[in-house]
C-alpha positions as CSV (number, residue, x, y, z in Angstrom):
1,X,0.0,0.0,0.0
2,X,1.3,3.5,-1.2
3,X,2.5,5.7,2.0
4,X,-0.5,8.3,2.6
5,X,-1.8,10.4,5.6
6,X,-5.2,11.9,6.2
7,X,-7.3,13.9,9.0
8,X,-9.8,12.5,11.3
9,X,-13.0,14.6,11.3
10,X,-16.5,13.8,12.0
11,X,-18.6,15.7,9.6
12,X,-20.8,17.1,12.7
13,X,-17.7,19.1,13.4
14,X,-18.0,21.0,10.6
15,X,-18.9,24.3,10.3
16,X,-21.9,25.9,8.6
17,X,-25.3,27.8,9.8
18,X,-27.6,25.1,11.4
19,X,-26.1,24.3,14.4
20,X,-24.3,21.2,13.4
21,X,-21.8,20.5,10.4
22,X,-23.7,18.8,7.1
23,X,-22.7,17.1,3.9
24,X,-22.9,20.4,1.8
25,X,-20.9,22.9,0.9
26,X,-18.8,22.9,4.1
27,X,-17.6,19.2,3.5
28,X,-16.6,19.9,-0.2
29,X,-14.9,23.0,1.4
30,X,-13.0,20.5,3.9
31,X,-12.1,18.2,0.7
32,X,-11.1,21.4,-0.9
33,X,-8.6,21.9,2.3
34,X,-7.4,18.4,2.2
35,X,-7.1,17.9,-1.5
36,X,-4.5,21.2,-1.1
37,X,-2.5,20.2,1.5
38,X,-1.6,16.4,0.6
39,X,-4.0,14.8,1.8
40,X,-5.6,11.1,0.6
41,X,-7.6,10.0,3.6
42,X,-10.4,11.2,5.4
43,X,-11.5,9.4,8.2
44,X,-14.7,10.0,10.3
45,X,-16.7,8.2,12.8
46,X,-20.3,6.0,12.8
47,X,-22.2,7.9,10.5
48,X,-25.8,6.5,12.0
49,X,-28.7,8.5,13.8
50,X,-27.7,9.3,17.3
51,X,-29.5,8.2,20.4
52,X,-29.4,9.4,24.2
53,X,-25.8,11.1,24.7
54,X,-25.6,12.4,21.3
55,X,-22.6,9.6,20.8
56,X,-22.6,8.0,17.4
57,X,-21.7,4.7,18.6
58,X,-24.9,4.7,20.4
59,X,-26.8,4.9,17.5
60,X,-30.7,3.2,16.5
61,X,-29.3,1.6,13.5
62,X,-26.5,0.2,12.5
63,X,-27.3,0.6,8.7
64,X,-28.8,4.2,8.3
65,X,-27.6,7.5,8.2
66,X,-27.6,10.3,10.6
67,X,-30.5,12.9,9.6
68,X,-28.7,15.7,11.4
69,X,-25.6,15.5,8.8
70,X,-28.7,16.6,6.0
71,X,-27.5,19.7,4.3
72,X,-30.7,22.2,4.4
73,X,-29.4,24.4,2.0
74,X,-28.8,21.4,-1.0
75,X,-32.5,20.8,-0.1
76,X,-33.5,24.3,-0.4
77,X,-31.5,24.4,-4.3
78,X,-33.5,21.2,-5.4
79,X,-36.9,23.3,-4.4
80,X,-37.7,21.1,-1.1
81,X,-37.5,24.0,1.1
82,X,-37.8,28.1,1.3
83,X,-35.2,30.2,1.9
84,X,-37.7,32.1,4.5
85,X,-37.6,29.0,6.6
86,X,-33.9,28.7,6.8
87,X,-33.5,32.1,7.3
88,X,-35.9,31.4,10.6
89,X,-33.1,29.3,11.6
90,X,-31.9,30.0,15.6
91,X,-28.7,31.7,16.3
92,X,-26.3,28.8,17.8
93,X,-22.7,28.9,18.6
94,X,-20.5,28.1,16.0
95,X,-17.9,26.3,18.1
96,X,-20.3,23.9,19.7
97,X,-23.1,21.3,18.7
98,X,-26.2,22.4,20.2
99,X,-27.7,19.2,19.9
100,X,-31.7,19.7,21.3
101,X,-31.5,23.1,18.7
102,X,-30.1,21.6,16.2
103,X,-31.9,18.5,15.9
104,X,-35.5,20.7,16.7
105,X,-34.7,22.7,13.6
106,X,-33.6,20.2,11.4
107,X,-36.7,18.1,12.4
108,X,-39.2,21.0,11.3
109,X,-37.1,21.6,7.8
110,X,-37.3,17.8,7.5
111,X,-40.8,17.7,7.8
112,X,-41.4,20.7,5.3
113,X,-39.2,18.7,2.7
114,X,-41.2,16.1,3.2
115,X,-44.2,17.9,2.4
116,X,-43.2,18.7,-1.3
117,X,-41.4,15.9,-2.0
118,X,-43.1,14.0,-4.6
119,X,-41.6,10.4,-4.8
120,X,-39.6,9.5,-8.1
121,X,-38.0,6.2,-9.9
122,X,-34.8,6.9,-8.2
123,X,-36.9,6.8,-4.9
124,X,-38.5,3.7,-5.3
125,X,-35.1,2.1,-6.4
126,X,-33.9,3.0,-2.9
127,X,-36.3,1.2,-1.0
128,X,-36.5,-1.8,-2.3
129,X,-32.4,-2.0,-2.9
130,X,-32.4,-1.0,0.8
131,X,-35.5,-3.0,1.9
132,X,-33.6,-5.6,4.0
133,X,-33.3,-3.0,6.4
134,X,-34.8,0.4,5.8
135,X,-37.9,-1.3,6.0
136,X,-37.5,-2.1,9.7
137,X,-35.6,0.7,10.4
138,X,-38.5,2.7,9.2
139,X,-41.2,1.4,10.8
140,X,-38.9,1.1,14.1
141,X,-38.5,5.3,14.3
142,X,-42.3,5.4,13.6
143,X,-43.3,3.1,16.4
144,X,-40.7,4.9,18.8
145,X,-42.3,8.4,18.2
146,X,-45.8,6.9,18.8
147,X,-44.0,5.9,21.8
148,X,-42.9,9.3,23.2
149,X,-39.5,7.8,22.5
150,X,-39.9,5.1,24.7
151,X,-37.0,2.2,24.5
152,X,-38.3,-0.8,22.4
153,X,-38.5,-3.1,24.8
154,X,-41.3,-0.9,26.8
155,X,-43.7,-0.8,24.1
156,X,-47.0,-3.4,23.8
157,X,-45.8,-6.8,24.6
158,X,-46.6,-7.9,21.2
159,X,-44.9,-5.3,19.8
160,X,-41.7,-6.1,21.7
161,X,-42.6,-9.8,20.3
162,X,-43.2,-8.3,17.0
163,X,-46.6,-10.4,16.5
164,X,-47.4,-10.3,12.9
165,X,-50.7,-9.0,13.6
166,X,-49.1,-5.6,15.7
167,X,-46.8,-5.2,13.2
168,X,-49.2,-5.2,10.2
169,X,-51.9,-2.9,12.3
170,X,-48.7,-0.4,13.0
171,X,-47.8,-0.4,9.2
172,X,-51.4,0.5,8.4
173,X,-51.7,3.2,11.4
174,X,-48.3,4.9,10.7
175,X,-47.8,4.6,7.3
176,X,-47.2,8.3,6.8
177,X,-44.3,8.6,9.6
178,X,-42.5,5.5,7.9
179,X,-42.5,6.7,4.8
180,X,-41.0,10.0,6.0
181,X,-38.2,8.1,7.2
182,X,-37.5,6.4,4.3
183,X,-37.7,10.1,2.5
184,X,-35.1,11.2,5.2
185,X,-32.9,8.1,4.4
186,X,-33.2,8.3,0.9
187,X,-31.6,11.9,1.1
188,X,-28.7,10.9,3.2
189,X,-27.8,8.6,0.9
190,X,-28.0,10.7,-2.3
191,X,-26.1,13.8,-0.4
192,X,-23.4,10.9,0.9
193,X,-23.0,9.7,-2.2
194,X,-22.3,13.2,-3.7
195,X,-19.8,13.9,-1.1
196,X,-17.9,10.7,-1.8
197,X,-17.7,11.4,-5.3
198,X,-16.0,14.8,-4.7
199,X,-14.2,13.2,-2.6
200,X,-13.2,10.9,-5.3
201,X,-12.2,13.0,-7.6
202,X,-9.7,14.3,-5.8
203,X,-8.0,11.0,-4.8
204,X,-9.5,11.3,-1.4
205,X,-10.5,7.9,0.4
206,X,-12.7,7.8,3.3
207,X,-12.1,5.9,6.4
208,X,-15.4,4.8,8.6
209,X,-16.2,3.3,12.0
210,X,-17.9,0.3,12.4
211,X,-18.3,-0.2,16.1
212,X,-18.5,-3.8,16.9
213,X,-21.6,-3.7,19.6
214,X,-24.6,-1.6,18.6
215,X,-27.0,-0.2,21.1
216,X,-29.8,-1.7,22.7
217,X,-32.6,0.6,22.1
218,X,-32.1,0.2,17.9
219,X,-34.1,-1.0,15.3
220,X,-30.9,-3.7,14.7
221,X,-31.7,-5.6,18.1
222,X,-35.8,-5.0,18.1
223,X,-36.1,-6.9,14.4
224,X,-33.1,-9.7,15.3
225,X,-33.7,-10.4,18.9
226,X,-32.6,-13.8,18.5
227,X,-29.7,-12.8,17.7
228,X,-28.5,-11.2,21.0
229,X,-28.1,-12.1,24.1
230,X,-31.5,-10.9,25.5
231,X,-34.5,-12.5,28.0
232,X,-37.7,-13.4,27.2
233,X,-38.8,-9.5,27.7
234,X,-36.4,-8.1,25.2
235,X,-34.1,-7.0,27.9
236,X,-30.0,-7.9,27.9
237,X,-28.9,-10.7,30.3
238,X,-25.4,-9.5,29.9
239,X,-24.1,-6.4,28.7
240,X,-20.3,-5.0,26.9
241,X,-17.8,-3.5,29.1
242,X,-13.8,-3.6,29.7
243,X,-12.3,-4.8,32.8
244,X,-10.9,-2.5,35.2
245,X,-7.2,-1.6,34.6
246,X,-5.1,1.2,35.6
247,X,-7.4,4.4,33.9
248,X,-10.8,2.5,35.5
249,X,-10.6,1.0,38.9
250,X,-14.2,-0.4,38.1
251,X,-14.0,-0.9,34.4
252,X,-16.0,0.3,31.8
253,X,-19.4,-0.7,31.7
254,X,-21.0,0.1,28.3
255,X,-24.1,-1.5,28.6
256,X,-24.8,-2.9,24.3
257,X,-26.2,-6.4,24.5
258,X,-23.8,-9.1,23.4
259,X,-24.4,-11.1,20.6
260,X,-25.5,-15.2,20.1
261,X,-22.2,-15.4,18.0
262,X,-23.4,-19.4,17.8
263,X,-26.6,-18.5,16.0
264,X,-25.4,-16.3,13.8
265,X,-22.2,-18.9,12.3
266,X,-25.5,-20.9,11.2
267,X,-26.1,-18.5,8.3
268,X,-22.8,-17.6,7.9
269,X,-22.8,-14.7,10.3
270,X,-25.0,-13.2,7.1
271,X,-26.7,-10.3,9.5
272,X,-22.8,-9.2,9.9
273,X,-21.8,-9.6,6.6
274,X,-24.6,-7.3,5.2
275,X,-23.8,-4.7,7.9
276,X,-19.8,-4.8,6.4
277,X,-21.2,-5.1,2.7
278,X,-22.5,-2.0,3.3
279,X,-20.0,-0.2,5.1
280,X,-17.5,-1.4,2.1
281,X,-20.3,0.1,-0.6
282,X,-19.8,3.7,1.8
283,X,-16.4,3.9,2.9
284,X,-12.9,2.7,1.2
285,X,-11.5,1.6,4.5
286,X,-13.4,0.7,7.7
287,X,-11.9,0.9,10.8
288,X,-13.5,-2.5,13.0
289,X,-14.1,-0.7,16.4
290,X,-13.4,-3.0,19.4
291,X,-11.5,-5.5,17.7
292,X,-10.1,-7.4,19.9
293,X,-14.2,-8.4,20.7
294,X,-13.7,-10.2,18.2
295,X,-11.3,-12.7,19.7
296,X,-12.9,-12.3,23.2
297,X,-15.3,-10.1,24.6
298,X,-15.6,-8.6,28.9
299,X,-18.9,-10.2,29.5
300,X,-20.9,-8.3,32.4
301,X,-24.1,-9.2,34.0
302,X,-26.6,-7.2,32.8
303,X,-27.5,-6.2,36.2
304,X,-24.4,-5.1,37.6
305,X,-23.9,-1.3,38.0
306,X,-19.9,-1.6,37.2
307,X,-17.6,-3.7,34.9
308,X,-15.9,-5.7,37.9
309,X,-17.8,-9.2,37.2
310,X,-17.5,-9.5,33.9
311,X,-15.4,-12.3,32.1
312,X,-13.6,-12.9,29.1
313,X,-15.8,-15.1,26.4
314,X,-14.4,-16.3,23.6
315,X,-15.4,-14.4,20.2
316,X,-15.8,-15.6,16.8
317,X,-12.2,-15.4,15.8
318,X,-10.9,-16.4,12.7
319,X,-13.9,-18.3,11.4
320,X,-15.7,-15.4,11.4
321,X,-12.9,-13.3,9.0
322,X,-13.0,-16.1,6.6
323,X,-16.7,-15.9,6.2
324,X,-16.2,-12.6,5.7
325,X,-13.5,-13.0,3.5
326,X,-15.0,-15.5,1.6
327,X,-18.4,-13.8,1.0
328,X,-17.0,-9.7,0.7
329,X,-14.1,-10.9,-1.3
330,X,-11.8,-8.6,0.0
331,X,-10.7,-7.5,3.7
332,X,-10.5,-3.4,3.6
333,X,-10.2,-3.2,7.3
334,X,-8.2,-1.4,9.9
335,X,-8.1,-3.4,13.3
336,X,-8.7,-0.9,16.1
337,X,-6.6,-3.0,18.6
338,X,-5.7,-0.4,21.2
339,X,-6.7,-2.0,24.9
340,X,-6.4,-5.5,26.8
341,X,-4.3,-7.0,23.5
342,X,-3.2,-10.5,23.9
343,X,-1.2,-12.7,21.6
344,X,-4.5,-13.9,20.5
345,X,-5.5,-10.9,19.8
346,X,-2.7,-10.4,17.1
347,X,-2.4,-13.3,16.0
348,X,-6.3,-13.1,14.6
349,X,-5.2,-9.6,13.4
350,X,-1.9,-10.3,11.4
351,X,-3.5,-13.8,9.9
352,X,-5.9,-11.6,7.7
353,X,-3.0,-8.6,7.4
354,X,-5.1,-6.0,8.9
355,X,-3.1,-3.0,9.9
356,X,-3.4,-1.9,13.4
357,X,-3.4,1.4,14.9
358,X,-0.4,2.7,17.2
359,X,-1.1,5.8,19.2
360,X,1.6,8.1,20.1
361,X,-0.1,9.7,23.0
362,X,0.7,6.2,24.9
363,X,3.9,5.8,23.4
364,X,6.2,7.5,25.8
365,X,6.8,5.3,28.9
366,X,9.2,3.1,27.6
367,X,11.5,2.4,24.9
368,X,10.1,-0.9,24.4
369,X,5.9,0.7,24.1
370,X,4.7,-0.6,20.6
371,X,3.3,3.2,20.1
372,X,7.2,4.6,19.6
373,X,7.9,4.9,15.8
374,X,10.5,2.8,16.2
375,X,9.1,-0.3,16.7
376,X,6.4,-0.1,14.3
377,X,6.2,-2.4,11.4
378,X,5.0,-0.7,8.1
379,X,1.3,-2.6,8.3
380,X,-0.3,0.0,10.6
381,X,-2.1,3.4,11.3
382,X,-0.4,5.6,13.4
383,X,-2.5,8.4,15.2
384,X,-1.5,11.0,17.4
385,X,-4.8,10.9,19.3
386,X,-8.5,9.9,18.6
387,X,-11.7,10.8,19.3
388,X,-11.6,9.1,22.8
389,X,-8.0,11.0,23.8
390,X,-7.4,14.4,24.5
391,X,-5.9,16.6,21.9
392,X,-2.3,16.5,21.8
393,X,-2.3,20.2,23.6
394,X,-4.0,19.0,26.2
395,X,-2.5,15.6,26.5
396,X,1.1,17.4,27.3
397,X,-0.4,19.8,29.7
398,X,-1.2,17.2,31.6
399,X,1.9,15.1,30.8
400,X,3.9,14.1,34.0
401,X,7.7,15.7,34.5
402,X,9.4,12.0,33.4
403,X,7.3,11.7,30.7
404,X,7.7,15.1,29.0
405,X,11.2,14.4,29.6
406,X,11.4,10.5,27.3
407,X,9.1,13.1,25.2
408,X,12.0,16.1,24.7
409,X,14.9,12.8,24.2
410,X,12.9,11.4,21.8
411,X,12.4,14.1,19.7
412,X,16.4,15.1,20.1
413,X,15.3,18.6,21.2
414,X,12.8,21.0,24.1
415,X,9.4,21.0,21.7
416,X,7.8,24.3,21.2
417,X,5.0,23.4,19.0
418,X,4.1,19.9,20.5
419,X,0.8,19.0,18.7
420,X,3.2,19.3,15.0
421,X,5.9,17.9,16.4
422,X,4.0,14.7,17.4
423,X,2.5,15.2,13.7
424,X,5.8,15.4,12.3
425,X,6.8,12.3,14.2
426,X,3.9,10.2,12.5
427,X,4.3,11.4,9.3
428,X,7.9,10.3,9.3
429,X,7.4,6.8,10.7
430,X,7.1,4.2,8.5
431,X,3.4,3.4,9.4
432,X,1.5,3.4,5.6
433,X,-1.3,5.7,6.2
434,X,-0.8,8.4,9.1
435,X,-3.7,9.8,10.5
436,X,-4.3,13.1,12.6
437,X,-7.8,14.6,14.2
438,X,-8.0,18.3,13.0
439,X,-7.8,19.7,16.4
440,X,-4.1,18.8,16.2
441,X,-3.6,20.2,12.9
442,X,-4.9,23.5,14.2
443,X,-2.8,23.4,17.7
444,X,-6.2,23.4,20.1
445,X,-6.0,22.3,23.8
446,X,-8.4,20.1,25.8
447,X,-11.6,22.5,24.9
448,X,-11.3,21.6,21.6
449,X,-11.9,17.8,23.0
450,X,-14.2,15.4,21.0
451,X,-15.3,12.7,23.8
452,X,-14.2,12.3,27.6
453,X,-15.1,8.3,28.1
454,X,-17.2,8.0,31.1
455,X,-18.8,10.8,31.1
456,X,-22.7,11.5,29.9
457,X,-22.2,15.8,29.3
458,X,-20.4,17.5,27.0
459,X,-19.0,15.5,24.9
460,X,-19.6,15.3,20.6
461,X,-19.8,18.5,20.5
462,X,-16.8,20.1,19.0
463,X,-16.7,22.0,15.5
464,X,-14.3,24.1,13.4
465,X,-15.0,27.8,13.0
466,X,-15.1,29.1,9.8
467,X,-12.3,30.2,8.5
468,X,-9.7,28.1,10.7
469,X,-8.6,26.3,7.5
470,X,-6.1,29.3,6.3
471,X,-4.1,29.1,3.6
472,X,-0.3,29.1,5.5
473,X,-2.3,26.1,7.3
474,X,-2.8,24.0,4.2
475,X,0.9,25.2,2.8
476,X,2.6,23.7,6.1
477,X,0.4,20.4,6.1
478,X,1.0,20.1,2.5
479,X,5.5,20.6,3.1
480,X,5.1,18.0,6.1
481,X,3.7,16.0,3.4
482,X,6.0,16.1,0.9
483,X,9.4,15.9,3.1
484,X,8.0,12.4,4.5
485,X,6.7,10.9,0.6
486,X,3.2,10.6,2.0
C-alpha cells in the first residue's frame, strides 16, 4: 500500500449555519482543504442517527444514516425547502453542537421537505435495494415516536414480540411517519453519495467506524432479537464493558447487549456480513471498532452497575474473517486493537494482514511501548490521538515531569509546538497511512476535545469555526507531506 496520511474529522464538526456540520458545501470545502494540503484520507466516525448522549456509537441503527448531517441548504437548491424557513433558523454557537437546537430545527425543515417531495424512480429504487433494512428501520423510528421515544422493549408486549398481527396494524396506522423516514434516508444517501464522489475525484478515500456492539434501544436488536443475548422481555442478560485496569478501577461498563455469536455462524454470520457489505459500498477503509471483541469479549451481567464481574468469552475469531472474506471478497479493514491486546489478539489480526493502529499519545513510557515509531512495522495506522483521547495540547499539559522528559529525548530537542511535532513524528514513521484529528492540525488544547469516556455531558460536540482552515495552514500540512513521501 502506497504511503498516505489523512485527517480524522467527524462531519458534525463542521462548520456551517444550522447548528451542526452537514454534507454540503462545508464538506466539499473541507475536501477542498485536504485535496491542497496532501492529503488522501479522510476518516470520520459511525455515521448512523444518534441516540441518548448524542454519541454515534450509540446509534438506532446500525445501517442508516444520521438525519442531522442533512445539508438544508442542497435541499433548499432542489426546491424542497424556502429560503424564509432557513433564514428562521436559531442563532447557535459556531464552536459547539447544540444538539436539542439543532436537531428541533432540522426536524421541522425535514418535515417541510417532506411535504413537497413527490416520490420519483430513483426513490422507489432506494427502498426496495435497501428494503432488508430500511424497511425495519422505518417502521422502528415510527413506532418509537408513537412511543414518546420510549425504548423498544417498553412498548405493547406484542410489539416487543413483533406479532405479525401488531406489526401489520402499526404499518397501516403509521404509514405516513414511515414513509418519512425512508424520504429522510433516501436523502442521506443521495447527499453521501455526492460527497464521496467529490471526494473521489480528488483521490480522497474515506475511512469509517464500524463499532463492533450496537445499542440496545435500535431498530438492529428490536427486528433480530434472536440474535442477542436478550431475556424473554427483550431485555440484555449480559451487557459490553472492559475490565478495570489502571485508567478504571471499576471498568467500563458500556451497557450494548452481546451477541448469540453461535446463532449467527449458522447462516454464515449473514446479518454481519450485510452490515460490512455495506460499510465497504460507503467507505474505502473501515476501521473494526473494538476488535479485539472479536477474539474475546468482557462479558458483564446485565444487572451489575460496574464492569468488575465480567469475564472474558471467547469471540468468533478467525472463522468469522473467513466468512467474511469469503463472502466480501476482500478484507479493507483497519483493526482498532488499542486495549487489553493479547497474543490472541494479534495473531487473529496479522493472519488476515489487517493494519493496526499505534497511538503516540501512549507511546512515551518506555523504549520498548509498541506506540514509539521505532518499533512499528510498516502494516499499521499511526495516530496522534483519537476521538476518545485528548488533543495533543492537552495531552502534554497534563503530561507528567518523566514523561515530558522520554518526550523532549525522543524528539532530540525541548518542543515548542508539541501537537506538530508529534504530527511530524507520524508522518515520518514508516506506518503506511498516518492519520491526525484536525484539532491537532490546528494546535487546540483540551476545549477543543471530541469525547471524555465515562462521562454523559459534553461530549460530541466540538466543530471548526469558519475560516480556521487558512491558507499558511494548508501550505505547512502540504510541506510535512512532501518531506515524508506521503
Amino acid at each position: 500500500m502506497k504511503r498516505s496520511s489523512g485527517i480524522l474529522l467527524h462531519p458534525t464538526s463542521l462548520p456551517g449555519r444550522y447548528g451542526v456540520g452537514e454534507l454540503g458545501s462545508e464538506a466539499v470545502g473541507f475536501l477542498d482543504f485536504l485535496s491542497g494540503a496532501g492529503q488522501t484520507l479522510w476518516q470520520v466516525l459511525p455515521l448512523g442517527p444518534i441516540g441518548e448522549g448524542n454519541s454515534p456509537y450509540q446509534s438506532y441503527s446500525a445501517m442508516a444514516g444520521n438525519p442531522l448531517l442533512i445539508s438544508l441548504d442542497r435541499l433548499a437548491e432542489r426546491g424542497l425547502l424556502d429560503r424564509d424557513l432557513l433564514a428562521r433558523a436559531p442563532e447557535l454557537d459556531p464552536a459547539r453542537v447544540d444538539y436539542p437546537a439543532a436537531i428541533g430545527f432540522k426536524e421541522r425543515a425535514l418535515r417541510a421537505a417532506y411535504a413537497r417531495f413527490r416520490p420519483s424512480a430513483a426513490y422507489e429504487r432506494f427502498c426496495q435495494e435497501q428494503s432488508d433494512w430500511l424497511d425495519d428501520y422505518a417502521l422502528f423510528m415510527a413506532l418509537k415516536e408513537s412511543h414518546d421515544g420510549a425504548p423498544w422493549h417498553e412498548w405493547e408486549p406484542e410489539m416487543v414480540a413483533r406479532s405479525r398481527a401488531a406489526l401489520n396494524r402499526a404499518r397501516g396506522g403509521l404509514a405516513e411517519r414511515i414513509e418519512y423516514h425512508r424520504f429522510v434516508q433516501y436523502l442521506f444517501s443521495r447527499q453521501y453519495e455526492d460527497v464521496r464522489r467529490q471526494a473521489s475525484s480528488r483521490g480522497i478515500r474515506i475511512v469509517g467506524d464500524v463499532p463492533i456492539f450496537v445499542a440496545h434501544d435500535s431498530a438492529d436488536v428490536w427486528a433480530h432479537p434472536d440474535l442477542f443475548q436478550l431475556d424473554a422481555l427483550g431485555r440484555p442478560t449480559v451487557v459490553a464493558g472492559v475490565p478495570p485496569d489502571y485508567f478504571s478501577a471499576t471498568g467500563q461498563l458500556w451497557g450494548n447487549p452481546l451477541y448469540r455469536w453461535d446463532v449467527m455462524a449458522r447462516d454464515g454470520y449473514a446479518w454481519w456480513v450485510r452490515r460490512l457489505r455495506m460499510a465497504t459500498a460507503l467507505y474505502d477503509l473501515v476501521r473494526l471498532d473494538h476488535f479485539r471483541g472479536f477474539e474475546a469479549y468482557w462479558e458483564v451481567p446485565a444487572a451489575d452497575t460496574t464492569a468488575r464481574r465480567g469475564r472474558w468469552v471467547k469471540g468468533p475469531g478467525a472463522a468469522f474473517f473467513e466468512s467474511v472474506r469469503r463472502q466480501l471478497g476482500g478484507m479493507p479493514f483497519i483493526a482498532e486493537d488499542l486495549g487489553v491486546i493479547t497474543p490472541e489478539v494479534e495473531e487473529l489480526r496479522d493472519r488476515f494482514g489487517l493494519p493496526g493502529m499505534k497511538v503516540l499519545q501512549f507511546a512515551f513510557s518506555d523504549p520498548a511501548s509498541p506506540y514509539l515509531p521505532h518499533n512499528y512495522t510498516r502494516n499499521c495506522v499511526v495516530y496522534t490521538g483519537t476521538h476518545d483521547n485528548d488533543t495533543t495540547l492537552g495531552w502534554w499539559d497534563t503530561l507528567g515531569r518523566n514523561e515530558r522528559s522520554f518526550v523532549h529525548r525522543y524528539l532530540g530537542r525541548k518542543t515548542r509546538d508539541v501537537a506538530w511535532d508529534m504530527i511530524r513524528l507520524a508522518m515520518s514513521s514508516v506506518a503506511e497511512m498516518a492519520i491526525v484529528p484536525l484539532q491537532d492540525v490546528l494546535r487546540l488544547g483540551s476545549d477543543a476535545r471530541m469525547n471524555l469516556p465515562g462521562t454523559e455531558s459534553g461530549n460530541w460536540e466540538w466543530r471548526y469555526k469558519p475560516g480556521a482552515l487558512t491558507s499558511e495552514l494548508r501550505e505547512e500540512l502540504r510541506t510535512l507531506t512532501r518531506t515524508y513521501g506521503r
